[in-house]
C-alpha positions in Angstrom: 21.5 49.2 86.6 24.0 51.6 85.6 26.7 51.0 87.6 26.0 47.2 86.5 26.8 48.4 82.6 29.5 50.4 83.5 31.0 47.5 85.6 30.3 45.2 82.3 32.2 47.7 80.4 35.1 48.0 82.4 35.2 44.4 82.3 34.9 43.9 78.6 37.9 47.0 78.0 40.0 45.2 80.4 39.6 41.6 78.6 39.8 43.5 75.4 43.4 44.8 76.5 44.6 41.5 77.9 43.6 39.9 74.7 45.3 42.6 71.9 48.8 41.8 74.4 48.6 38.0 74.0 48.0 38.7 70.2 51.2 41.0 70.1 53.7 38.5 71.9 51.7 35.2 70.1 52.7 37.7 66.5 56.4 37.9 67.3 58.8 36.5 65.7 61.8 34.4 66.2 63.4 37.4 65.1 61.9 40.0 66.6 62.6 38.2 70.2 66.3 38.5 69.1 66.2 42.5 68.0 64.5 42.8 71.8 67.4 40.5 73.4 70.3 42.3 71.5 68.4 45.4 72.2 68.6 44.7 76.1 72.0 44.2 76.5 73.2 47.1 73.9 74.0 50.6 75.3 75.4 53.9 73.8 78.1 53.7 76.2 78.5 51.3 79.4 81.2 51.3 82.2 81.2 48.2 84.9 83.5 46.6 87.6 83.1 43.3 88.3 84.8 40.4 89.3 85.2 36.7 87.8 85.4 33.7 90.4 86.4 30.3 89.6 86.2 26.8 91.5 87.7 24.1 89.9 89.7 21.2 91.6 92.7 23.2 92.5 90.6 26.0 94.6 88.9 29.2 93.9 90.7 32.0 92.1 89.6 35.7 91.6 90.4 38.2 89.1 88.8 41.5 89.1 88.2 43.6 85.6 86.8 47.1 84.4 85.0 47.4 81.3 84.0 50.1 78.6 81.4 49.7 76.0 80.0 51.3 72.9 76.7 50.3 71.4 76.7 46.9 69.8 80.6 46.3 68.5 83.5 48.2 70.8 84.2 46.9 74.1 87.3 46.9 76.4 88.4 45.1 79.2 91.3 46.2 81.8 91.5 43.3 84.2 93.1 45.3 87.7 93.7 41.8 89.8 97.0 41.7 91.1 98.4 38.5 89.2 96.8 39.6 85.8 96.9 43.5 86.3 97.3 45.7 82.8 95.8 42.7 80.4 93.9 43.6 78.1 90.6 42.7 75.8 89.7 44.6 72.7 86.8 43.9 70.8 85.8 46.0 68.0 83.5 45.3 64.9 84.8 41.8 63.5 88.0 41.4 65.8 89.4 40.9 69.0 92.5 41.6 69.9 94.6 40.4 73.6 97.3 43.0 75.5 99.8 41.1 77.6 102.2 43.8 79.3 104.5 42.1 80.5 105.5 40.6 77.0 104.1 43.8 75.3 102.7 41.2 73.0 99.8 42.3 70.7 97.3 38.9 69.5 94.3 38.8 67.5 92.0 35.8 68.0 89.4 35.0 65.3 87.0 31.5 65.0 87.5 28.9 67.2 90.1 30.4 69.3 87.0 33.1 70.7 86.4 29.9 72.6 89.9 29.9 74.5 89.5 30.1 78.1 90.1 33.5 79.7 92.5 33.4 82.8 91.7 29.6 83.5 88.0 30.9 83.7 85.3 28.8 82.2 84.4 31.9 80.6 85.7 32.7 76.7 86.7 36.2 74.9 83.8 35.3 72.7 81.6 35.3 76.5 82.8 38.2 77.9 82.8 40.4 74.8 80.5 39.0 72.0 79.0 41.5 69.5 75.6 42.3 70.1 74.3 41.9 66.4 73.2 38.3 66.5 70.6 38.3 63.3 74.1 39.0 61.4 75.8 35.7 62.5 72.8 33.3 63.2 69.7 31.7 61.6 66.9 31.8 64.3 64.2 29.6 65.4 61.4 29.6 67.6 61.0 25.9 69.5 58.2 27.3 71.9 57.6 28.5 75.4 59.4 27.4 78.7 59.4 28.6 82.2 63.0 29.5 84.0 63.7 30.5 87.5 59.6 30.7 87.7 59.8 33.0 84.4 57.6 32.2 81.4 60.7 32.1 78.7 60.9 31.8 74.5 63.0 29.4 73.7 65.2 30.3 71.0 67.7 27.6 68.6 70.5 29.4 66.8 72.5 28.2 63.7 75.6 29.5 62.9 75.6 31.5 59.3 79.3 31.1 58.9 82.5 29.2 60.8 83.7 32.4 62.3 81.6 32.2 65.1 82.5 30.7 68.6 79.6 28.5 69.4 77.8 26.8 65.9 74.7 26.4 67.7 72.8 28.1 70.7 69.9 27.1 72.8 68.6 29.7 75.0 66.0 30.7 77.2 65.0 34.2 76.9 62.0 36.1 79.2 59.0 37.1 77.6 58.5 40.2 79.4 62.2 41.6 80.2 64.1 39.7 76.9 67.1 38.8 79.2 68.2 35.7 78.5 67.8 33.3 81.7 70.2 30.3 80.4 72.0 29.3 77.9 73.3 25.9 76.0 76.1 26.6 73.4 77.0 23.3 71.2 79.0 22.0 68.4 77.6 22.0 64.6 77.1 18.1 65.3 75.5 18.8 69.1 77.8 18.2 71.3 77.4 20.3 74.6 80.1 22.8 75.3 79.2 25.5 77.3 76.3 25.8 79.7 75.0 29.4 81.0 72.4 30.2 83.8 71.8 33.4 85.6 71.7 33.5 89.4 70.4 37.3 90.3 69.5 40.4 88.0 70.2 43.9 89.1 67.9 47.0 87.5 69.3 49.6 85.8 67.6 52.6 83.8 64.6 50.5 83.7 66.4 47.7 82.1 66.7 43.6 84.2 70.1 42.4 83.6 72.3 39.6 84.8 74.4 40.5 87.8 75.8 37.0 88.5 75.7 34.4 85.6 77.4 30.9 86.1 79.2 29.6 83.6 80.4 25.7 82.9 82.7 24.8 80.2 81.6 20.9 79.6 85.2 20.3 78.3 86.7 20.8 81.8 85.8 18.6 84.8 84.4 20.0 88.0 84.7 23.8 86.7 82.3 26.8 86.9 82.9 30.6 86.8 80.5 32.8 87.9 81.0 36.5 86.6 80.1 38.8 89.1 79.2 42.8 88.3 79.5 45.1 91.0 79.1 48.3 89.4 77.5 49.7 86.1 77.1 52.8 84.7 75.5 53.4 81.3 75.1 56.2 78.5 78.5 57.8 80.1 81.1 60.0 78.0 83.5 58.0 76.7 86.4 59.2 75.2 86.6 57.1 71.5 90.1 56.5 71.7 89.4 53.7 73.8 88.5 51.9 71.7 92.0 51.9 69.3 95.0 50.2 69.1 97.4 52.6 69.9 95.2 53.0 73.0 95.4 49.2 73.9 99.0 49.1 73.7 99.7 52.3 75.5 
């Protein structure tokens, strides 16, 4: 009899428990999905290698980068493929700015030009380097629940909160349980597809499930798609903050 109670009890905490986590996800908010997916992908400081590979009708082409990071804004990328080596991507709070060596030519992009491809890729500057502050630049909406690559996902519709954004509206798919967004649909104001975004294998690092490839389709090309490939990732390294200057991109 008493083993029968105790068994009862067990039971009855365990359900108890289950039910208090449905509560907390069924209680969040559009919102607070958003703080938790920005929150994912933000470190104090990041450095990662990786590699971007595109097939389009003329072949396959590789280029090869290294990257810096600093919490949600700074970010830096040295692209060290032959054809390409010394370019430069700087992205700091509210701009972007482009490094060509050869030319030592200095460019800031801003609004619709974040969209311009990056080395033929179907990948954008806005892709590669977009601030991690989303709540700032987007209204939010909660359209329900979907699975994804056999993962129970929130899907999430984003509405631009000014023009100086890339992509006026977003559709993505983000994981209940890790926040890393599976795929992603990026659209004019007036809903025309122009991006698609999927990712094809995650990698764990400091308890965190990120992408490791993602496969990327610009809808205004034909018979294009990029995948962005990481290969190495370090996070919460010293960073020296002059990396993330102007002097230091041009130097």
């Amino acid at each position: 009899m008493y083993r029968s109670n105790n068994m009862k009890i067990r039971m009855m905490a365990i359900a108890v428990v289950a039910l208090v986590s449905i509560a907390t996800v069924g209680a969040m908010t559009a919102e607070d999905i958003v703080r938790q997916m920005d929150a994912l992908e933000t470190f104090e400081t990041s450095y990662a290698e990786g590699e971007i590979v595109t097939t389009d009708r003329f072949g396959v082409k590789t280029s090869t980068f290294r990257s810096w990071s600093r919490g949600a804004y700074d970010s830096l990328i040295e692209f060290t493929s032959v054809a390409e080596r010394g370019q430069k991507v700087l992205r700091t709070e509210g701009e972007l700015y482009l490094f060509y060596p050869d030319a030592e030519e200095l460019i800031r992009l801003q609004g619709a030009a974040l969209r311009q491809s990056m080395l033929g890729s179907d990948i954008s500057y806005e892709d590669m380097t977009g601030e991690k502050d989303t709540l700032s630049q987007y209204e939010v909406k909660l359209l329900g629940n979907e699975r994804i690559s056999g993962r129970d996902c929130f899907v999430l519709e984003f509405a631009a909160k000014t023009r100086t954004v890339a992509y006026p509206m977003q559709k993505v798919w983000v994981d209940t349980g890790t926040y890393m967004v599976w795929k992603g649909e990026f659209s004019t104001k007036a809903g025309r597809l122009l991006k698609e975004m999927a990712v094809l294998e995650t990698m764990t690092v400091d308890n965190r499930t990120l992408p490791k490839i993602t496969k990327i389709s610009d809808k205004m090309k034909r018979d294009s798609a990029t995948e962005m490939r990481l290969t190495h990732l370090d996070i919460d390294v010293d960073l020296d903050p002059v990396i993330f200057t102007l002097q230091n991109l041009t130097w």
